[in-house]
C-alpha positions in Angstrom: 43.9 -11.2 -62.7 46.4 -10.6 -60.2 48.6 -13.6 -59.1 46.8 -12.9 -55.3 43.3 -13.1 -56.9 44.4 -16.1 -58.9 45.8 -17.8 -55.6 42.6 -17.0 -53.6 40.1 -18.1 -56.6 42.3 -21.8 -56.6 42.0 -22.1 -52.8 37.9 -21.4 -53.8 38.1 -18.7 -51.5 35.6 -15.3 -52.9 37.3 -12.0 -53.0 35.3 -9.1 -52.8 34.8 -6.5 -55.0 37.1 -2.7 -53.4 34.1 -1.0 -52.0 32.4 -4.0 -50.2 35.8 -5.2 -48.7 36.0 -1.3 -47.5 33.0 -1.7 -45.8 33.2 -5.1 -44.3 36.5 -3.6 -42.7 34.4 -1.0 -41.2 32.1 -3.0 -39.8 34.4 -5.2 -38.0 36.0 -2.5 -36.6 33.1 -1.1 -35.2 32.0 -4.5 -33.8 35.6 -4.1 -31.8 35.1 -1.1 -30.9 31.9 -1.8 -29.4 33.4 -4.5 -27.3 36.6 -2.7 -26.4 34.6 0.3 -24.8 33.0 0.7 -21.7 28.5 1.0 -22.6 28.9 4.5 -21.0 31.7 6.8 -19.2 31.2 5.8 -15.4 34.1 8.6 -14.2 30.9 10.5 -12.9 29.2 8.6 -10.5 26.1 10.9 -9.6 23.3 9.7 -12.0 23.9 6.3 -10.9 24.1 7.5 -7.0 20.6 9.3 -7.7 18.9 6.7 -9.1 19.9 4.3 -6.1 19.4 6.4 -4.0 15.8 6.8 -5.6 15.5 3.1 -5.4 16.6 2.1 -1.8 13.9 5.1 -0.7 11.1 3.4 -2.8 12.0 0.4 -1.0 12.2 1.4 2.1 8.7 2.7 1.8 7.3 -1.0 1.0 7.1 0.5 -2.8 7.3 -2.8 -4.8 4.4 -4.3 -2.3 2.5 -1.5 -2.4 2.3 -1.3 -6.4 1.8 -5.1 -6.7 -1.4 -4.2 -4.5 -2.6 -1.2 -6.2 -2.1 -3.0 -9.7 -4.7 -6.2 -8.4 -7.5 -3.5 -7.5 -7.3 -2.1 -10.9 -7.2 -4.8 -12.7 -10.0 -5.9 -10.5 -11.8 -2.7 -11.3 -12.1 -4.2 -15.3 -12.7 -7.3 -14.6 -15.3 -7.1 -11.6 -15.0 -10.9 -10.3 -17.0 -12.7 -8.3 -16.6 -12.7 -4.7 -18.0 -15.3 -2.8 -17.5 -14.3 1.1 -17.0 -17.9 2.2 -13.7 -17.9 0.1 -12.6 -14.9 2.4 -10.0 -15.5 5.0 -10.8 -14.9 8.7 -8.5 -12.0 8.5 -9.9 -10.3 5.3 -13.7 -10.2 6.7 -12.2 -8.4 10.1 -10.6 -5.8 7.9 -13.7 -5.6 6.4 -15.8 -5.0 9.3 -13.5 -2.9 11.0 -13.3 -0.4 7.9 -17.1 -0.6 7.1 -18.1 3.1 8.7 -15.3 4.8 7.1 -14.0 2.9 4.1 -10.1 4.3 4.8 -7.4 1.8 4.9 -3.7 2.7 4.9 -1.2 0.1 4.1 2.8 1.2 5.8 5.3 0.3 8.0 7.9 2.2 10.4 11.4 2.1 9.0 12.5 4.1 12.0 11.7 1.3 14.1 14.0 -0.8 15.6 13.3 -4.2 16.2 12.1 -6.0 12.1 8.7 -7.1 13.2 8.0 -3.5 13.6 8.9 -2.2 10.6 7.1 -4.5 8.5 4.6 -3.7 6.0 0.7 -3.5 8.0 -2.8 -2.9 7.9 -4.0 0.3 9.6 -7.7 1.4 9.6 -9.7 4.2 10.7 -12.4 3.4 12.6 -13.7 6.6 13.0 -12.2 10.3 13.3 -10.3 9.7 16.5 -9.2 5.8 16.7 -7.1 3.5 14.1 -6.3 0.3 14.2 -3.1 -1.8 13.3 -3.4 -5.5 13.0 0.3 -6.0 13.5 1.9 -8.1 16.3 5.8 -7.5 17.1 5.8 -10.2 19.3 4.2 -12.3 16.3 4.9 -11.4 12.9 3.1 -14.0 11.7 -0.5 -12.4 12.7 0.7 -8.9 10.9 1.7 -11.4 7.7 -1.8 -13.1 7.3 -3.5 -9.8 7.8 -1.2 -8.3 4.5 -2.2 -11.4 3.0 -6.2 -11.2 3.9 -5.7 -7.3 2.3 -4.6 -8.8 -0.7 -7.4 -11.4 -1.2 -9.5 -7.6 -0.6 -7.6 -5.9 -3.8 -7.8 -9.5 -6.2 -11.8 -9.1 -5.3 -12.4 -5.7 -6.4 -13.4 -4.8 -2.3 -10.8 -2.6 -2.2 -9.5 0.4 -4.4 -6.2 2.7 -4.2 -6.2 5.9 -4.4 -3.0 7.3 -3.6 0.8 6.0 -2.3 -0.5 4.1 0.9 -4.1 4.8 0.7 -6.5 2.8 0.3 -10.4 2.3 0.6 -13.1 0.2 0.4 -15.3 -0.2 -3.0 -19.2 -0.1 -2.5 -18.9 -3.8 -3.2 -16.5 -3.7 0.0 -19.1 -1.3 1.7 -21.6 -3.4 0.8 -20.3 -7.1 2.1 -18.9 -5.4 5.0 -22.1 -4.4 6.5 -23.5 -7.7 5.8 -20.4 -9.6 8.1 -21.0 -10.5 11.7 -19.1 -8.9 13.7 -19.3 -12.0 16.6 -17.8 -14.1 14.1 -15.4 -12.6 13.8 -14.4 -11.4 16.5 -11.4 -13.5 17.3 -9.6 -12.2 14.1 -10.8 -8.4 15.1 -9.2 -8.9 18.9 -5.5 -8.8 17.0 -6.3 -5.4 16.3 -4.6 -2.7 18.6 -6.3 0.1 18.7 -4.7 3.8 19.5 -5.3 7.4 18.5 -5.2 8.5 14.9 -2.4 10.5 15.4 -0.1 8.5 17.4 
């Protein structure tokens, strides 16, 4: 035994056999290593400019809003829950009526707006081939909020489906409750509609 082993096993300390100290040494040096580099080489910039540029598009589009809606219709698709129309907002049964001939609902905003209120997130329906209507107020953003939020109740009931990016539509449950809704009853919630042409 060498007088270093010797003073090591007196101290109590364990000394490891050549290979296993060789390999212990390794490792800690990878461990520094792994701390004394950068995760990746960020002298090229472009991946990361793509994929926020990527981002910041999807979000200007109402993206994240848009998938958390899609992602309630499906899952209402397997679960097919109840829907009990007394539990419906004001809102949601005036989205309802006013999409009940043709089903088609678009959910989108105006980025190239230029005051907020504008460019917020809103429900438009077709009523028929020549007329849509937005329920969203500039002047109260409020109104154009609990309309969003009446479309959501919509999608958690299974009334609504998505089909693609901003479109939406009715279910035949949705066709179905919609033709049973007065449309006098509603009609204080169906006045914060503004109606123009579909193309405008």
């Amino acid at each position: 035994m060498t007088p270093k082993a010797s003073r090591a096993n007196d101290l109590g300390e364990t000394t490891l056999p050549p290979i296993l100290s060789a390999i212990a040494k390794s490792a800690a040096a990878e461990e520094i290593a792994d701390f004394a580099l950068p995760i990746r080489k960020v002298t090229k910039l472009m991946p990361v400019d793509h994929y926020l540029h990527g981002s910041w598009e999807a979000i200007g589009a109402g993206a994240p809003v848009l998938v958390a809606l899609a992602q309630l219709t499906s899952q209402a698709i397997i679960d097919q829950p109840d829907c009990d129309p007394e539990k419906l907002s004001g809102e949601a049964k005036a989205i309802l009526i006013a999409a009940r001939a043709r089903g088609v609902i678009e959910i989108k905003g105006s980025h190239t707006a230029f005051e907020a209120p504008s460019r917020m997130l809103a429900v438009y329906i077709e009523v028929d081939d020549t007329r849509t209507i937005a329920f969203r107020d500039p002047e109260r953003p409020e109104v154009t909020v609990r309309f969003l939020e009446g479309f959501r109740q919509l999608c958690a009931y299974g009334l609504v489906i998505h089909h693609t990016h901003r479109d939406f539509s009715l279910t035949q449950r949705g066709f179905d409750l919609a033709k049973s809704l007065s449309t006098k009853e509603s009609k204080p919630w169906l006045d914060q509609g503004r109606e123009f042409g579909l193309h405008d």
